[in-house]
C-alpha positions in Angstrom: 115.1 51.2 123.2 117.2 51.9 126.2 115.2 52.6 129.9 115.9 52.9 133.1 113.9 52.5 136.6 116.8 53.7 138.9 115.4 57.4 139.6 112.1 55.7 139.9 113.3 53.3 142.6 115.5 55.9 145.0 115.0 59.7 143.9 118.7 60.9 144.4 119.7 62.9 147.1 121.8 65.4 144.9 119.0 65.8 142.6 117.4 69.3 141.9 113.6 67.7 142.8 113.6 64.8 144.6 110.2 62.9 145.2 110.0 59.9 147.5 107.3 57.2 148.3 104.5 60.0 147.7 100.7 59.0 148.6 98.3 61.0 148.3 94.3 60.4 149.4 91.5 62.8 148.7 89.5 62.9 151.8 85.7 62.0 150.6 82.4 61.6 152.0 82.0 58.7 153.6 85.3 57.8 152.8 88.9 58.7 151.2 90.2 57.9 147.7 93.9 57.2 147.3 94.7 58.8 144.5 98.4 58.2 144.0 100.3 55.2 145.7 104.4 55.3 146.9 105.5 57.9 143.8 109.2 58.5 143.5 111.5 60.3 141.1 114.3 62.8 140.6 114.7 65.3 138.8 117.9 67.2 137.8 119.0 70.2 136.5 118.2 71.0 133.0 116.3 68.1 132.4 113.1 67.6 130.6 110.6 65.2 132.5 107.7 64.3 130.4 105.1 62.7 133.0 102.7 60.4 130.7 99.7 58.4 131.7 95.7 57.6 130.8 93.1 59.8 132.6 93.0 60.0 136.2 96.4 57.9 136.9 97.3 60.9 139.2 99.8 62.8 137.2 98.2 66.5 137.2 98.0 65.6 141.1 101.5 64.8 141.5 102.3 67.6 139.5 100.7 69.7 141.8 101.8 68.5 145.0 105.4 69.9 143.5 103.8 72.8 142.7 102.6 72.9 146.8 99.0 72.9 145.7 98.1 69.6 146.8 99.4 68.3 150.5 101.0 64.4 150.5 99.4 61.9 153.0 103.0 60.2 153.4 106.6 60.7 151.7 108.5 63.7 151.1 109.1 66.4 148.2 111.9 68.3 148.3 113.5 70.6 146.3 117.5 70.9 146.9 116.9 68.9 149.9 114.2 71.3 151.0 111.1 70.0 152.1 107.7 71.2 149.4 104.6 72.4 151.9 103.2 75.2 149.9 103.5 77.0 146.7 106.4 79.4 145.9 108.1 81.2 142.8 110.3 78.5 142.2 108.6 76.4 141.5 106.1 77.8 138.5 102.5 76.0 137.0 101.5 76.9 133.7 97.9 75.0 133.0 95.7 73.6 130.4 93.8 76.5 130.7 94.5 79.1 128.1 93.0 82.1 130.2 95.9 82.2 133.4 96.4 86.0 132.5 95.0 88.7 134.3 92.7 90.2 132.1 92.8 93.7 132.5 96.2 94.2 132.3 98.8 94.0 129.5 100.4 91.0 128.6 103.8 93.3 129.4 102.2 94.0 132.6 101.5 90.6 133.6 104.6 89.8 133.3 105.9 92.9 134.9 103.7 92.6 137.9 105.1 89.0 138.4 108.8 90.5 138.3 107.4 93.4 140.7 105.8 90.8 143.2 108.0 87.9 143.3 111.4 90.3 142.3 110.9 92.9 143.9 112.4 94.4 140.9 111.6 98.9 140.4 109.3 99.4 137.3 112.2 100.0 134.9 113.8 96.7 135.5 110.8 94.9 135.4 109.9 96.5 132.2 112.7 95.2 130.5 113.0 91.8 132.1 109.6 91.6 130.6 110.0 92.5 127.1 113.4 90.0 127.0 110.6 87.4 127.8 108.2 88.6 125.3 111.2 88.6 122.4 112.1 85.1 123.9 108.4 83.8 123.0 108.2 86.0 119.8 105.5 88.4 121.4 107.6 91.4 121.0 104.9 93.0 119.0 102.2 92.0 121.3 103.2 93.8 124.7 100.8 96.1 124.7 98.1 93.8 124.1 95.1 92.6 126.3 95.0 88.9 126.5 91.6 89.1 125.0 93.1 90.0 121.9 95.4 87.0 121.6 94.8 83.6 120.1 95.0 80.8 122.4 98.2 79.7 121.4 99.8 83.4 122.2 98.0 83.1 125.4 100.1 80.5 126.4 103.3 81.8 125.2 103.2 85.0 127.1 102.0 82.7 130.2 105.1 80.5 129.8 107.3 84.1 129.8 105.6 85.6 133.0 106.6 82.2 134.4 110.1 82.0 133.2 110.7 86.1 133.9 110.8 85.4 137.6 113.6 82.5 137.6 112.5 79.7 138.9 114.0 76.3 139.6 111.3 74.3 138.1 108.7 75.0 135.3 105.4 72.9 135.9 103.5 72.4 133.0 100.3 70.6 133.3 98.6 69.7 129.4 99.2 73.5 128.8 99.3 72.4 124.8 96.3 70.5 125.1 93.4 73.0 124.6 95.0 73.9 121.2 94.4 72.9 117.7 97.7 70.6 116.4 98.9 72.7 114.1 99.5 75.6 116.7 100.5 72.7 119.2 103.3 71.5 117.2 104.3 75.0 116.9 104.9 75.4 120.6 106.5 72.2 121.4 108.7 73.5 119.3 109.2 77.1 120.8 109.2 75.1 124.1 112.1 73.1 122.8 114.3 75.8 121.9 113.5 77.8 125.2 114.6 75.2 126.8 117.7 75.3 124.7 118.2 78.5 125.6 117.4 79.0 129.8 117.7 75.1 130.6 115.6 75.1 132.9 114.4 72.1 134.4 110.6 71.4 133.0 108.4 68.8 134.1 105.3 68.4 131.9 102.5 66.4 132.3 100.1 65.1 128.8 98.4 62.3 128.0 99.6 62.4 124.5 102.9 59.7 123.7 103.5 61.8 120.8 104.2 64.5 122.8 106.1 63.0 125.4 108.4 61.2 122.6 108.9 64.6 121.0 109.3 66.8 123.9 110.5 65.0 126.7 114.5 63.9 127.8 112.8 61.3 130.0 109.8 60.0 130.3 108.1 58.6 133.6 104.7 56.3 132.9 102.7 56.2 135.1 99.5 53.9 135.5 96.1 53.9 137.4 94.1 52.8 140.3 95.9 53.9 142.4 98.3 56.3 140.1 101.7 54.4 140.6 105.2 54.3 138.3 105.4 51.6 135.9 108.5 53.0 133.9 110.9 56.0 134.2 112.5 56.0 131.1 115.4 57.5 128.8 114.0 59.2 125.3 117.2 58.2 122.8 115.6 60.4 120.4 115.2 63.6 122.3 117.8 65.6 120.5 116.5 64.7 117.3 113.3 66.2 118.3 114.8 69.5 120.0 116.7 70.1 116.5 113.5 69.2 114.8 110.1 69.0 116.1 108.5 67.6 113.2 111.3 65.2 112.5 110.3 60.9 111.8 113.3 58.7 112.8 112.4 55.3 111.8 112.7 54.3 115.8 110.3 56.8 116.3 107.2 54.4 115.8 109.6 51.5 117.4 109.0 53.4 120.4 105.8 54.8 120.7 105.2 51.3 120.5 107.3 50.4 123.6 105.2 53.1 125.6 101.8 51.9 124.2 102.4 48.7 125.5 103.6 50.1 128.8 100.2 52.1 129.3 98.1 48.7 128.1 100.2 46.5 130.2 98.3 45.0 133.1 99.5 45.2 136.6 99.8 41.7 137.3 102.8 40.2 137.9 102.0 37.4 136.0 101.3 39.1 132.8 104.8 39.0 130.9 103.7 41.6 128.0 107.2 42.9 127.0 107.8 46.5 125.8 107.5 46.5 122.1 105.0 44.4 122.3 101.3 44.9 120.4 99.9 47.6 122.4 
């Protein structure tokens, strides 16, 4: 399987999100803990970025310093050649967390109040920016819903349309499939897939899971641990299989899942040789 460690190396300067030589240190008792060491990567328009890694390599973190939720100790993020301090509506994070609605209102209004907000858009044009969302997530029969009504899986979809109704430049997704039972998880990597056909919006989206990231993503960064660094920014050969078919099996499929297994098990020592598609 085919990879490449160029964006990894030097984020381009024409790319939509550009992130160079990031470090970030959590400021402790006693102490500080460096939780992600010299990060860099681009990102470009329309592109899927699957960010992959164990627990606690950093990747929710660096995924929120993008989002402006988390400050850098030393690098730069920029967006269009813009330097990232602080949130904004370009830049939108749907979580793990299947409860990111406001509760008492409707899951049209959520997403109208988002258009209001961020838009500035009069009620009538929010209202039907909102239901083209809905239909675009197949909740056009749920508008009038309270959140509480909805399964966890719907939860999600209308969070991913509040997110998507106000246009932004990047779509943040941190695990937001990972709370879910698999069947309803398969189901939305799917929908995810073909609203992405659709908009092409840039996402980045950050699991654990290399089944995911082989299904979902266009590339995929690993990352590894202590501190959270880069070992491999990587082309997915067999991402338009998966965006025609979610639950598709290409022989090279296992071939590489394999290659990424042994990427995540991979010591970092320089003298340890273990070569991708190796026994992870």
């Amino acid at each position: 399987m085919s990879s490449s460690s160029g964006a990894q190396e030097q984020a381009g300067s024409a790319a939509l999100l550009a992130v160079r030589d990031v470090t970030i240190d959590f400021e402790l008792r006693g102490g500080s803990l460096r939780a992600v060491e010299e990060v860099s990567f681009s990102a470009d328009d329309a592109e899927k970025v699957i960010i992959l890694g164990p627990s606690g390599c950093g990747k929710s973190t660096v995924l929120k310093a993008i989002g402006g939720f988390n400050h850098i100790t030393s690098g730069a993020i920029e967006l269009r050649g813009k330097p990232i301090s602080k949130p904004g509506p370009e830049r939108l994070l749907v979580f793990q967390d299947t409860n990111q609605l406001f509760p008492w209102r409707t899951v049209r209004s959520n997403i109208m109040f988002a258009c209001r907000v961020v838009l500035g858009l009069p009620k009538s044009e929010a209202r039907a920016v909102a239901d083209e969302h809905l239909a675009m997530v197949g909740l056009e029969r749920f508008g009038d819903f309270f959140p509480h009504t909805l399964s966890g899986g719907m939860k999600q979809r209308a969070a991913i349309a509040r997110a998507l109704s106000v246009d932004p430049h990047l779509l943040l997704m941190d695990e937001p499939f990972g709370a879910l039972d698999a069947q309803t998880r398969t189901h939305l990597q799917q929908e995810l897939n073909d609203i992405w056909g659709r908009t092409k919006k840039t996402i980045l989206f950050v699991t654990h899971s290399i089944d995911e990231a082989v299904r979902l993503g266009s590339r995929i960064i690993v990352m590894g641990k202590d501190p959270g660094h880069i070992k491999m920014d990587m082309h997915n050969p067999l991402h338009e299989v998966f965006e025609e078919d979610i639950e598709a099996e290409p022989v090279e499929a296992a071939e590489f899942r394999r290659e990424i297994r042994a990427l995540l098990h991979q010591v970092d020592d320089p003298d340890v040789t273990t070569p991708p598609g190796g026994q992870g």
